[in-house]
Steps between C-alpha positions, in 0.01 A plus 500: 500500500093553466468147402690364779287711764180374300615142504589533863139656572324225341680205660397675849170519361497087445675436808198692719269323259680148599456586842159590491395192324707130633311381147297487238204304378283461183321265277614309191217343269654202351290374157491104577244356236388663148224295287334674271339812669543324862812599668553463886728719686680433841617788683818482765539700785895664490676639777852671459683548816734865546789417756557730701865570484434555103329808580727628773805447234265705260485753745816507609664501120279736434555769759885466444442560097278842579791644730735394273319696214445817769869520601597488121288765388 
């Protein structure tokens, strides 16, 4: 029953994470031309959306797994 309270605590963890942040960005350099010792690089700009009712069913699934681990133990 540990693992199911740990589980539980770590998918409220990412749910208050998720509603924290509505998304993530970064940068991914792209190699577009190699010659020799020239190379060129591109870079993109990436942006991941978090929905919102992901991280409320995160937080609700994992509330219900920690008192489900509590009232077994």
């Amino acid at each position: 029953m540990r693992g199911m309270a740990l589980l539980g605590v770590l998918l409220i963890v990412l749910g208050i994470v998720g509603l924290a942040f509505d998304h993530f960005s970064y940068t991914e350099t792209k190699p577009v031309l190699k010659a020799g010792p020239l190379q060129v690089d591109t870079q993109e700009h990436r942006s991941i959306a978090v929905p919102l009712a992901g991280s409320i069913v995160l937080l609700v699934v994992g509330a219900g797994l920690v008192i489900v681990a509590r009232r077994r133990a």
